[in-house]
PDBQT receptor file of N, H, CA, C and O in Angstrom, charges set to zero:
ATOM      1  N   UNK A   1      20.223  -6.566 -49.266  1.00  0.00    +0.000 N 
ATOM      2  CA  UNK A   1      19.181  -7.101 -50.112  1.00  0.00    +0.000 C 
ATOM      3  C   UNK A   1      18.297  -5.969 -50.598  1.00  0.00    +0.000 C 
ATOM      4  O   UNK A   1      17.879  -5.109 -49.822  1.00  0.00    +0.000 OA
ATOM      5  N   UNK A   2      18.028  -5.982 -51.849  1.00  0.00    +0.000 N 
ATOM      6  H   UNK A   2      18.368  -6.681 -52.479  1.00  0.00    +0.000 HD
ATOM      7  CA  UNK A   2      17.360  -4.997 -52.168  1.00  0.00    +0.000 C 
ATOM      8  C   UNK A   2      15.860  -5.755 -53.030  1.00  0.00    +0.000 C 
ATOM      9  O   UNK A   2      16.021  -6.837 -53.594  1.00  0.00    +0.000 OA
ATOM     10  N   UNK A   3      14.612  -5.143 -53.047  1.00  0.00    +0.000 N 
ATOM     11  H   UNK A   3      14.482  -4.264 -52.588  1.00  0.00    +0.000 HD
ATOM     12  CA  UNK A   3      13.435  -5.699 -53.770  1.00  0.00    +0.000 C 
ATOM     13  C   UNK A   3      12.965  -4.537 -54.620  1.00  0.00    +0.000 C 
ATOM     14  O   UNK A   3      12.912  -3.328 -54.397  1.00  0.00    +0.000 OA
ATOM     15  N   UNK A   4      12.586  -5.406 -55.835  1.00  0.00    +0.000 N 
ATOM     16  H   UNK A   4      12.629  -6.389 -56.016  1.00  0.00    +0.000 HD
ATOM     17  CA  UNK A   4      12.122  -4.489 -56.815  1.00  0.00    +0.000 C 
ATOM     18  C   UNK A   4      10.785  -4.544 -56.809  1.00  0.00    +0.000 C 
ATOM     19  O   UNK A   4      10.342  -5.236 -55.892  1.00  0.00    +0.000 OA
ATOM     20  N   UNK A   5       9.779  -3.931 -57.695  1.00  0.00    +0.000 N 
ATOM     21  H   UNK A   5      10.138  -3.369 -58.440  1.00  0.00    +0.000 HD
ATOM     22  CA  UNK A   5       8.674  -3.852 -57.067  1.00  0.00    +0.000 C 
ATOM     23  C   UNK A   5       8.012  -4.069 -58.597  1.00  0.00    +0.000 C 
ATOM     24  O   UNK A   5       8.367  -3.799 -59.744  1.00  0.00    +0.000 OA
ATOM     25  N   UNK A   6       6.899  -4.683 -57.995  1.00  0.00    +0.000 N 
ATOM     26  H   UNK A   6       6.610  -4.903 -57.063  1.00  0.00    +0.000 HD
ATOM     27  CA  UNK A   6       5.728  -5.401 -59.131  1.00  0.00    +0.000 C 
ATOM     28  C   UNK A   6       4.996  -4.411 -59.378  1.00  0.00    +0.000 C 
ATOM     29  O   UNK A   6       4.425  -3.551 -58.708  1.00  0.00    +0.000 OA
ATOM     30  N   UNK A   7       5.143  -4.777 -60.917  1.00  0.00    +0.000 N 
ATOM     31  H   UNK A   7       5.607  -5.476 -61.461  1.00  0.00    +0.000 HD
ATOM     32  CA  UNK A   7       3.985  -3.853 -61.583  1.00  0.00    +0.000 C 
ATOM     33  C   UNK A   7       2.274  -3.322 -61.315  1.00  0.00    +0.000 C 
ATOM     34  O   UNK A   7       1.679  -2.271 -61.555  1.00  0.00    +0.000 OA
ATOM     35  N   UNK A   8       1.820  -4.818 -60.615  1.00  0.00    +0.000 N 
ATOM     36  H   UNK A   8       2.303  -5.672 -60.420  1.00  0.00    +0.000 HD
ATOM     37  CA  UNK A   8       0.761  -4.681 -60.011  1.00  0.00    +0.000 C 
ATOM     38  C   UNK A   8       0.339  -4.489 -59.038  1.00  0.00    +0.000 C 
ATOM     39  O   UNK A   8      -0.877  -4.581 -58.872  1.00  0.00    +0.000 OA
ATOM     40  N   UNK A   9       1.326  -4.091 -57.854  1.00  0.00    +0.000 N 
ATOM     41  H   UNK A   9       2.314  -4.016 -57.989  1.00  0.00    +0.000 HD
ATOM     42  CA  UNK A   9       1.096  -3.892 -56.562  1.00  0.00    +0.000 C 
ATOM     43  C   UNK A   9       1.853  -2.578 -56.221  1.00  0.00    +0.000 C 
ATOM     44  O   UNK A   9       1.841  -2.155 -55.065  1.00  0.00    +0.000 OA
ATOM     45  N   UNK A  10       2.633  -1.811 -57.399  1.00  0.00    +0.000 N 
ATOM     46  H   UNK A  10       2.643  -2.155 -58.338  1.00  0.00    +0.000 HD
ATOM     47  CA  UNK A  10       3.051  -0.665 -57.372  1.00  0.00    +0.000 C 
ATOM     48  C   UNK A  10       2.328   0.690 -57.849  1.00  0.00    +0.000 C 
ATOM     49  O   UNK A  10       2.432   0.983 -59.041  1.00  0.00    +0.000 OA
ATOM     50  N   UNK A  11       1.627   1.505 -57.021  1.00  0.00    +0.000 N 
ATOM     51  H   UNK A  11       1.543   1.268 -56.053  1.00  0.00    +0.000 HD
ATOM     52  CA  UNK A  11       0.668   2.643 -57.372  1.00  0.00    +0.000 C 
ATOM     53  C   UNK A  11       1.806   3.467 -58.234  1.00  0.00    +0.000 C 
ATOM     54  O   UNK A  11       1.069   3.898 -59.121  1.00  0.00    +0.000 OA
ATOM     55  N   UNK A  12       2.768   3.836 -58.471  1.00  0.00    +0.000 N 
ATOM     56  H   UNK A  12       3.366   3.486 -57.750  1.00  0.00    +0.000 HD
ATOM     57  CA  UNK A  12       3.320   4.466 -60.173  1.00  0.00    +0.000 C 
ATOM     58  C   UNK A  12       3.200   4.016 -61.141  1.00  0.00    +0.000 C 
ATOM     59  O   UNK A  12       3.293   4.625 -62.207  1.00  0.00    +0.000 OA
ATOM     60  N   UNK A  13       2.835   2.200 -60.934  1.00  0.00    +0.000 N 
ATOM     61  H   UNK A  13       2.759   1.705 -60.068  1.00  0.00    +0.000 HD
ATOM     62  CA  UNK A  13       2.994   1.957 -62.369  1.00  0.00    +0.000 C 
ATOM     63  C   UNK A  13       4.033   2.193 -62.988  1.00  0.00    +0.000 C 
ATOM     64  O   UNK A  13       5.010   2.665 -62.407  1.00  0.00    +0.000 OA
ATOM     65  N   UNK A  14       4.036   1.805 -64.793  1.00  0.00    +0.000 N 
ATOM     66  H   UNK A  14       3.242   1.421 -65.265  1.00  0.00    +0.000 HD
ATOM     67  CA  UNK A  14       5.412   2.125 -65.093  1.00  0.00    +0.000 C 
ATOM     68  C   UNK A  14       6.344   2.933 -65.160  1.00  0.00    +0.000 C 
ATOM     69  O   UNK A  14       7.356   2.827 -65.852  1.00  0.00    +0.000 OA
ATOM     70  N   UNK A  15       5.912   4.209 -64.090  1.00  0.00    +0.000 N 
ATOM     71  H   UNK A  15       5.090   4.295 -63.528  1.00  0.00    +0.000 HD
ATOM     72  CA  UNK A  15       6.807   5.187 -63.964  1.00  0.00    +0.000 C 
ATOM     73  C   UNK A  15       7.390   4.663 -62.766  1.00  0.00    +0.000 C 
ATOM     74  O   UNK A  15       7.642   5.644 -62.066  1.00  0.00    +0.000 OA
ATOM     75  N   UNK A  16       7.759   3.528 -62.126  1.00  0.00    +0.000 N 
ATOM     76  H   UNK A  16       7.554   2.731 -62.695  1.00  0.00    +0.000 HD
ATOM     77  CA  UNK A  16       8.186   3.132 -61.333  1.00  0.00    +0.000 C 
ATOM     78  C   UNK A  16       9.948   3.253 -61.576  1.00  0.00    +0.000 C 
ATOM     79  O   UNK A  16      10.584   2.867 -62.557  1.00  0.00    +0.000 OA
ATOM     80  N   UNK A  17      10.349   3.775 -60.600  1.00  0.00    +0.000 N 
ATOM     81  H   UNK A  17       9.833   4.088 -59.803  1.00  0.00    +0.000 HD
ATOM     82  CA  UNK A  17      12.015   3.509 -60.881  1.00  0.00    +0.000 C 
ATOM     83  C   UNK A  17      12.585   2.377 -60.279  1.00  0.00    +0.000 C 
ATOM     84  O   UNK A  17      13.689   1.891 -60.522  1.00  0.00    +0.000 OA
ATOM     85  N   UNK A  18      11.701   1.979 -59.436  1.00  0.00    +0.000 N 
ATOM     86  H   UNK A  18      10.804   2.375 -59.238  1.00  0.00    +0.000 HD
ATOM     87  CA  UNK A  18      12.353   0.328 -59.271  1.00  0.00    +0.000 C 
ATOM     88  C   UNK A  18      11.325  -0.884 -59.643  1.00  0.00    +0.000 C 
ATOM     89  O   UNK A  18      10.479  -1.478 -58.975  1.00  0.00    +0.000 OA
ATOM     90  N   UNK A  19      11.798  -1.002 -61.109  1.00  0.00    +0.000 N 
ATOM     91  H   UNK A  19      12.486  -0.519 -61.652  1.00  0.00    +0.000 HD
ATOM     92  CA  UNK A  19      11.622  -2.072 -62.173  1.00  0.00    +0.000 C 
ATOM     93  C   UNK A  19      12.627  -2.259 -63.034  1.00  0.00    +0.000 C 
ATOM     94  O   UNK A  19      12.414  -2.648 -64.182  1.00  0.00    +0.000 OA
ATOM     95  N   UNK A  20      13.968  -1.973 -62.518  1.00  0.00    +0.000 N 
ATOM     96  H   UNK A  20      14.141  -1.657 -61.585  1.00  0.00    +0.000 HD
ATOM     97  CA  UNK A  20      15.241  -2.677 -63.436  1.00  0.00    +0.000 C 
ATOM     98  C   UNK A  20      15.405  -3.819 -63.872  1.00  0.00    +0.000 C 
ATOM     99  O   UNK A  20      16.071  -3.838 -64.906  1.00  0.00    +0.000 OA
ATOM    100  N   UNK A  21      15.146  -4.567 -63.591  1.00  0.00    +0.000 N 
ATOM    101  H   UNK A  21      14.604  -4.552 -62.750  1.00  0.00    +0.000 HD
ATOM    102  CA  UNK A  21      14.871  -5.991 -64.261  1.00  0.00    +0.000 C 
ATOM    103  C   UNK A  21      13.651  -6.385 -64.772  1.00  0.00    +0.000 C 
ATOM    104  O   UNK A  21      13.714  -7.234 -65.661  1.00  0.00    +0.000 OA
ATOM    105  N   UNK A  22      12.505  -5.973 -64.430  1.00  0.00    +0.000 N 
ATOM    106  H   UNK A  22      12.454  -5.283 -63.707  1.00  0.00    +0.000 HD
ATOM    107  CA  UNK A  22      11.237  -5.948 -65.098  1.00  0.00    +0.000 C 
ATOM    108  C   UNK A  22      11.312  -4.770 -66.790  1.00  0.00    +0.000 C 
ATOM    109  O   UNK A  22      10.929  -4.888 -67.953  1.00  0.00    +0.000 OA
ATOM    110  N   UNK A  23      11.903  -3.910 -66.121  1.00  0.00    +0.000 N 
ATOM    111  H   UNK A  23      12.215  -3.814 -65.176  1.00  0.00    +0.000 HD
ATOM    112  CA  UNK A  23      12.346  -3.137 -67.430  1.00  0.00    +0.000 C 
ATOM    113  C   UNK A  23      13.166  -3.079 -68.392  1.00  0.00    +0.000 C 
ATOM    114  O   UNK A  23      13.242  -2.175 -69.224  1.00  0.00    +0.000 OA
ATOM    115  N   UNK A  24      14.195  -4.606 -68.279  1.00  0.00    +0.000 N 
ATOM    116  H   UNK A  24      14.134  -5.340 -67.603  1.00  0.00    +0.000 HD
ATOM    117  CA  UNK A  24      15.708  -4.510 -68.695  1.00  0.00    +0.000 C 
ATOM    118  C   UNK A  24      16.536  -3.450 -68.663  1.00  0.00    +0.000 C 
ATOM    119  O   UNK A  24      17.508  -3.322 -69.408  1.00  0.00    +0.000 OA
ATOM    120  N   UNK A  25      16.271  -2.846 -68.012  1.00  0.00    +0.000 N 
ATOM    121  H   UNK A  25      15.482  -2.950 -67.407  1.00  0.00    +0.000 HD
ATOM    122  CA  UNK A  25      17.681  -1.572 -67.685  1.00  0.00    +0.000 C 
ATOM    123  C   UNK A  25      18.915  -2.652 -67.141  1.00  0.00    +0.000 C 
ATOM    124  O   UNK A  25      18.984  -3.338 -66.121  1.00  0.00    +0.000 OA
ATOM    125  N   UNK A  26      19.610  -2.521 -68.001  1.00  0.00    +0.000 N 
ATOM    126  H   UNK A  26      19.554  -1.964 -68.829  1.00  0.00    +0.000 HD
ATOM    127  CA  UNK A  26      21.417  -2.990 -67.425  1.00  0.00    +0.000 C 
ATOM    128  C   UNK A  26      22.330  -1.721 -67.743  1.00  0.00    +0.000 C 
ATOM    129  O   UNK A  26      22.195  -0.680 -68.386  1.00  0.00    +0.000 OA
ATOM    130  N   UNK A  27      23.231  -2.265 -67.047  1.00  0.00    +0.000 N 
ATOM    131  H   UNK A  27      23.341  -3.110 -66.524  1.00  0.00    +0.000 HD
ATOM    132  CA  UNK A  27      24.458  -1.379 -66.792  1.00  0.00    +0.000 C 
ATOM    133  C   UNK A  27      25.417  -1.786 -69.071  1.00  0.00    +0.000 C 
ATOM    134  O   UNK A  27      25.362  -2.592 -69.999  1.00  0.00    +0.000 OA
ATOM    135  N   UNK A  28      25.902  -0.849 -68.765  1.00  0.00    +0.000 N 
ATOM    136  H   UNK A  28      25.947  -0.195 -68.011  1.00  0.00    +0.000 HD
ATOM    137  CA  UNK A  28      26.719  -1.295 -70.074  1.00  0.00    +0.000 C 
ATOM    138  C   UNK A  28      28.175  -1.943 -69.699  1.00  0.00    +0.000 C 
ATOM    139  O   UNK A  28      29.095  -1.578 -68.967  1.00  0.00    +0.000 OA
ATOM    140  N   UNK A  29      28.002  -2.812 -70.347  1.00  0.00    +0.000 N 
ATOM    141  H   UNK A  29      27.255  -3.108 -70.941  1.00  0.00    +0.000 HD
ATOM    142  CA  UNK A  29      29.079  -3.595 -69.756  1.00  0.00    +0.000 C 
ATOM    143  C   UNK A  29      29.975  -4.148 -71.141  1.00  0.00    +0.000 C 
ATOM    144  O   UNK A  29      29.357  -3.873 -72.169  1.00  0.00    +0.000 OA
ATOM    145  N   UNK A  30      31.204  -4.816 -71.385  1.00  0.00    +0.000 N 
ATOM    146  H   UNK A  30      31.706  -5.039 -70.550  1.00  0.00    +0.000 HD
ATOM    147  CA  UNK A  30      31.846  -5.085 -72.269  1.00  0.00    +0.000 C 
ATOM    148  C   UNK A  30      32.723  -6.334 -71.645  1.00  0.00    +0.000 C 
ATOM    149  O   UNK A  30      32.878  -6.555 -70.444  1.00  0.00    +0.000 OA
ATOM    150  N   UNK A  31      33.288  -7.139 -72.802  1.00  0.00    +0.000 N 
ATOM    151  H   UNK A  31      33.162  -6.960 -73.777  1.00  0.00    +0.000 HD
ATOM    152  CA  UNK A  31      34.276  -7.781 -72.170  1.00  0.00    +0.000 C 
ATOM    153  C   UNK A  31      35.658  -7.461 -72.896  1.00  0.00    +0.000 C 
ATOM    154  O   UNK A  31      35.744  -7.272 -74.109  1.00  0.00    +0.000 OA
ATOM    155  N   UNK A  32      36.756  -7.423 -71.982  1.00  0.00    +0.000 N 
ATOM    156  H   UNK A  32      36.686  -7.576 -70.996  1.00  0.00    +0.000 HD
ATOM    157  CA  UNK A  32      38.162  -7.046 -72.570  1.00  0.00    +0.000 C 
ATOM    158  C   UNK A  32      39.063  -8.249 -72.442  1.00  0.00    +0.000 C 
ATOM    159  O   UNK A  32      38.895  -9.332 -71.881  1.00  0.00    +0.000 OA
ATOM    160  N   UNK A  33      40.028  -7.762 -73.098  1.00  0.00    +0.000 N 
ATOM    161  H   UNK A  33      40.165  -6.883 -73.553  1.00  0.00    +0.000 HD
ATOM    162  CA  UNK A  33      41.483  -8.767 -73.051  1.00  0.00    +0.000 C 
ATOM    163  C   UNK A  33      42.512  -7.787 -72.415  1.00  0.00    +0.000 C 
ATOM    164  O   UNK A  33      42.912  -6.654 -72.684  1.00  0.00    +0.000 OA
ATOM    165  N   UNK A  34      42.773  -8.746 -71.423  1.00  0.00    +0.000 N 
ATOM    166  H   UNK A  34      42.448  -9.666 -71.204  1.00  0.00    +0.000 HD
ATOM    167  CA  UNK A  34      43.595  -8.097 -70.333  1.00  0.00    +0.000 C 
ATOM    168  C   UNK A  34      45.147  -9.002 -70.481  1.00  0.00    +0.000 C 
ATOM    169  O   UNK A  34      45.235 -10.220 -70.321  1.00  0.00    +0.000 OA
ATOM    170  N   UNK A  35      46.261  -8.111 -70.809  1.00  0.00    +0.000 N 
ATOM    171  H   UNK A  35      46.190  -7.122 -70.939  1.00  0.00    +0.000 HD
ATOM    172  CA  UNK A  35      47.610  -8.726 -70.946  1.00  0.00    +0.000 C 
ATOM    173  C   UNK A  35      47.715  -9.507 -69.903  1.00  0.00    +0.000 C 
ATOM    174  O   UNK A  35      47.356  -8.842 -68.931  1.00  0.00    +0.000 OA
ATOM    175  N   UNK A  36      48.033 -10.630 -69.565  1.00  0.00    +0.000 N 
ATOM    176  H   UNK A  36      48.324 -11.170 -70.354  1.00  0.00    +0.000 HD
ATOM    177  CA  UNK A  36      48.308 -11.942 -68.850  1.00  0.00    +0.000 C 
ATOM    178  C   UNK A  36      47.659 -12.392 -67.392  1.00  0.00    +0.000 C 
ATOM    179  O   UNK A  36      47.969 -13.046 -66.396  1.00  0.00    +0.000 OA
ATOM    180  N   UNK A  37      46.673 -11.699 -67.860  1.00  0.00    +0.000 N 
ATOM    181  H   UNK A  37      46.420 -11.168 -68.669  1.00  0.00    +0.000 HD
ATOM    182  CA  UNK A  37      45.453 -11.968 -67.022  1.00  0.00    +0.000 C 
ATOM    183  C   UNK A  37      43.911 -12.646 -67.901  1.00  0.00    +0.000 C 
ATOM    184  O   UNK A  37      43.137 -13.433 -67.356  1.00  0.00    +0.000 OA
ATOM    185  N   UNK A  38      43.799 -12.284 -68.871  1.00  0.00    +0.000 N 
ATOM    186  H   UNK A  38      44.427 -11.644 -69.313  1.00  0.00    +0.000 HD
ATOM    187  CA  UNK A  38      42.992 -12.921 -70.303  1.00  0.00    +0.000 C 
ATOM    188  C   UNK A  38      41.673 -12.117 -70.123  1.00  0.00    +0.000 C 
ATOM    189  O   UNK A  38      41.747 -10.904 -69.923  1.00  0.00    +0.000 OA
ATOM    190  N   UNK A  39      40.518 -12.719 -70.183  1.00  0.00    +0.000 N 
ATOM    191  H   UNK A  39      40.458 -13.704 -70.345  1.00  0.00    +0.000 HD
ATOM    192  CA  UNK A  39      39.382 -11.850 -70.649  1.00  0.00    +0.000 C 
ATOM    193  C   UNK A  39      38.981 -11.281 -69.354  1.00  0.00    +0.000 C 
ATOM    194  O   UNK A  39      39.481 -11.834 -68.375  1.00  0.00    +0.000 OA
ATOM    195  N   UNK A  40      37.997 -10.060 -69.087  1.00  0.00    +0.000 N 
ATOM    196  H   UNK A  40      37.590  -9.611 -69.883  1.00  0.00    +0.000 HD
ATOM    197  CA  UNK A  40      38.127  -9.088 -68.478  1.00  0.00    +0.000 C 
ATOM    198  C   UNK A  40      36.324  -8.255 -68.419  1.00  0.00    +0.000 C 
ATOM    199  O   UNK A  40      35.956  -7.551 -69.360  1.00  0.00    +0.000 OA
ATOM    200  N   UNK A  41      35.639  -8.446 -67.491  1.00  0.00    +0.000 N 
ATOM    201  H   UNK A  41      35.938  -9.017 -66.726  1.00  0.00    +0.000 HD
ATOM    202  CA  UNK A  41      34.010  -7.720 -67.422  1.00  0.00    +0.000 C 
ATOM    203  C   UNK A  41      34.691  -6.487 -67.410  1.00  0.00    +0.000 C 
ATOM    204  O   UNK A  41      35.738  -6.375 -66.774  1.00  0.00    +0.000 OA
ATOM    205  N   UNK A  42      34.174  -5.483 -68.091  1.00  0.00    +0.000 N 
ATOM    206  H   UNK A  42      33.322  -5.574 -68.607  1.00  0.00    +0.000 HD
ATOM    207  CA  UNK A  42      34.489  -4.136 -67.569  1.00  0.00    +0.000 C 
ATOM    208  C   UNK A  42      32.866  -3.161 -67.905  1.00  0.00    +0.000 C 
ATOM    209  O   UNK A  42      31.934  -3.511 -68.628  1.00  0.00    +0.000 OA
ATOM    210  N   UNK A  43      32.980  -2.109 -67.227  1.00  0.00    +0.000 N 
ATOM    211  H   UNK A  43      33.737  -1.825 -66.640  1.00  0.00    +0.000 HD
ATOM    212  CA  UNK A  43      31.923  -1.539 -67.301  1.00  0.00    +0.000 C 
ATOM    213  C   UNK A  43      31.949  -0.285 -68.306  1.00  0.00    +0.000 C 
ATOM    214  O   UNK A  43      32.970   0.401 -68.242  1.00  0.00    +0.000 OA
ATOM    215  N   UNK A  44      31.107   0.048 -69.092  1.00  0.00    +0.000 N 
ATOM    216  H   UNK A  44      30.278  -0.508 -69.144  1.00  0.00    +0.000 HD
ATOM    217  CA  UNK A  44      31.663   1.449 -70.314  1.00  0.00    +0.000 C 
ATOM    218  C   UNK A  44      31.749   2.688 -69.501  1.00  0.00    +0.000 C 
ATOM    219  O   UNK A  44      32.540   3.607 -69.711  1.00  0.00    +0.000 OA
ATOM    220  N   UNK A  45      30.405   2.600 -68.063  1.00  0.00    +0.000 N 
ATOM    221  H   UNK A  45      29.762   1.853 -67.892  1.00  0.00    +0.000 HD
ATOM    222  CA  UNK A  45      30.317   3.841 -67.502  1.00  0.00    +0.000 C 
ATOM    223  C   UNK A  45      30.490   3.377 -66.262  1.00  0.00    +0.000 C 
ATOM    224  O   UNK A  45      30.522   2.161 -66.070  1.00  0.00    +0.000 OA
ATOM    225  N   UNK A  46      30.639   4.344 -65.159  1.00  0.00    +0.000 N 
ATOM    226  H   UNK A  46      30.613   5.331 -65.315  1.00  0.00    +0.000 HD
ATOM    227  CA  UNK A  46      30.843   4.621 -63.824  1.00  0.00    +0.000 C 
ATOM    228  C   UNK A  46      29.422   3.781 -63.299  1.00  0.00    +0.000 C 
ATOM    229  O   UNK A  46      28.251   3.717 -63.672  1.00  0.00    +0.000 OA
ATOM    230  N   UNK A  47      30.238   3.200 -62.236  1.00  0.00    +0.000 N 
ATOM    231  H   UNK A  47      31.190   3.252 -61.933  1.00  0.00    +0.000 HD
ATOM    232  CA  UNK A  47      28.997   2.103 -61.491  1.00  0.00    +0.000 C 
ATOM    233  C   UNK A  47      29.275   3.162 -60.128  1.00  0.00    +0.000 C 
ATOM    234  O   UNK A  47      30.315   3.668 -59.705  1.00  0.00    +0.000 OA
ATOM    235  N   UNK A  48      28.050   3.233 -59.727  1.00  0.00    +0.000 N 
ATOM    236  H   UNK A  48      27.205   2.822 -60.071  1.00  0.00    +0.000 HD
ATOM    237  CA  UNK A  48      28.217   3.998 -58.275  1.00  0.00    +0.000 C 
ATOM    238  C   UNK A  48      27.439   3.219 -57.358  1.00  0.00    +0.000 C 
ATOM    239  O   UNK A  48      26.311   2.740 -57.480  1.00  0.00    +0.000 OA
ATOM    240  N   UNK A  49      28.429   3.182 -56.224  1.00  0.00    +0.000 N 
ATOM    241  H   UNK A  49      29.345   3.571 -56.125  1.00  0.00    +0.000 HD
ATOM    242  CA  UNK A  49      28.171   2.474 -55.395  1.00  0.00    +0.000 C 
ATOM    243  C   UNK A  49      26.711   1.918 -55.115  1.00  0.00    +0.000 C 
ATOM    244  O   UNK A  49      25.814   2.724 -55.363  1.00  0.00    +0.000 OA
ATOM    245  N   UNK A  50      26.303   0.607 -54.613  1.00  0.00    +0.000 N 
ATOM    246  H   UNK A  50      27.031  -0.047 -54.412  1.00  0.00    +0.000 HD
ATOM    247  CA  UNK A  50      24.782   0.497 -53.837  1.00  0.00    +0.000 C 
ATOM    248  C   UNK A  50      24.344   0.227 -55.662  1.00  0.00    +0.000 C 
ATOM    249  O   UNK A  50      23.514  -0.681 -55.614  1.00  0.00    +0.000 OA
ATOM    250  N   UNK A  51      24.526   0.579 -57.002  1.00  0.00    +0.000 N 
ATOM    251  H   UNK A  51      25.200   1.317 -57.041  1.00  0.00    +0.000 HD
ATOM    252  CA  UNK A  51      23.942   0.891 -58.068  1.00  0.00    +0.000 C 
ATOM    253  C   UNK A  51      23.486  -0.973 -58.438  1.00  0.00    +0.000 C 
ATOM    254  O   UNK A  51      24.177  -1.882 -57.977  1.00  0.00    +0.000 OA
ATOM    255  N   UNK A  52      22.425  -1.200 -59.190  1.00  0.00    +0.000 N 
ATOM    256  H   UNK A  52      21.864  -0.462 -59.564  1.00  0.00    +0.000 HD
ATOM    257  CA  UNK A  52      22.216  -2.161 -59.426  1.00  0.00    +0.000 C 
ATOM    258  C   UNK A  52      22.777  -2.878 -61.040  1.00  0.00    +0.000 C 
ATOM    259  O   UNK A  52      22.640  -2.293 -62.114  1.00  0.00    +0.000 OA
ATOM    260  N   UNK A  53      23.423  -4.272 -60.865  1.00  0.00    +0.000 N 
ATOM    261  H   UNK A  53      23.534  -4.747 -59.992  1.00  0.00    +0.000 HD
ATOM    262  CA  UNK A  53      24.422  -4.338 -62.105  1.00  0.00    +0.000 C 
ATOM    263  C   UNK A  53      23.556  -5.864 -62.596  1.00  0.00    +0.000 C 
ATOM    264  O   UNK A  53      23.549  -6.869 -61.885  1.00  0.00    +0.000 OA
ATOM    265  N   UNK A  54      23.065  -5.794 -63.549  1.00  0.00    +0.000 N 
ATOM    266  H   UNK A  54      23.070  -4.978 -64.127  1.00  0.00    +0.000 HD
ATOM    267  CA  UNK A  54      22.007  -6.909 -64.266  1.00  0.00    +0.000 C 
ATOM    268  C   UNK A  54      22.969  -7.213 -65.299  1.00  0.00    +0.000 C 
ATOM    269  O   UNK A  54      22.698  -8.037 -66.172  1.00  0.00    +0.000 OA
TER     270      UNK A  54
């Protein structure tokens, strides 16, 4: 479980790096067509482990 942290109870403020969802930071993501398997999430870039996927 991981917690992101409120704008107002966080002393960085919006230099906060954990506000990914308060900030819309997502991962880039796409959807594919996969031969006989059909449509397909894929990611454009490298997800590294523990990384958060919105």
């Amino acid at each position: 479980t991981q917690t992101e942290c409120v704008l107002d109870h966080c002393s960085t403020g919006h230099k906060c790096g954990n506000q990914r969802m308060q900030q819309g930071v997502q991962a880039a993501l796409a959807l594919d067509s996969t031969p006989g398997k059909g449509i397909a999430l894929m990611a454009d870039d490298l997800i590294e482990k523990g990384e958060f996927v919105a």
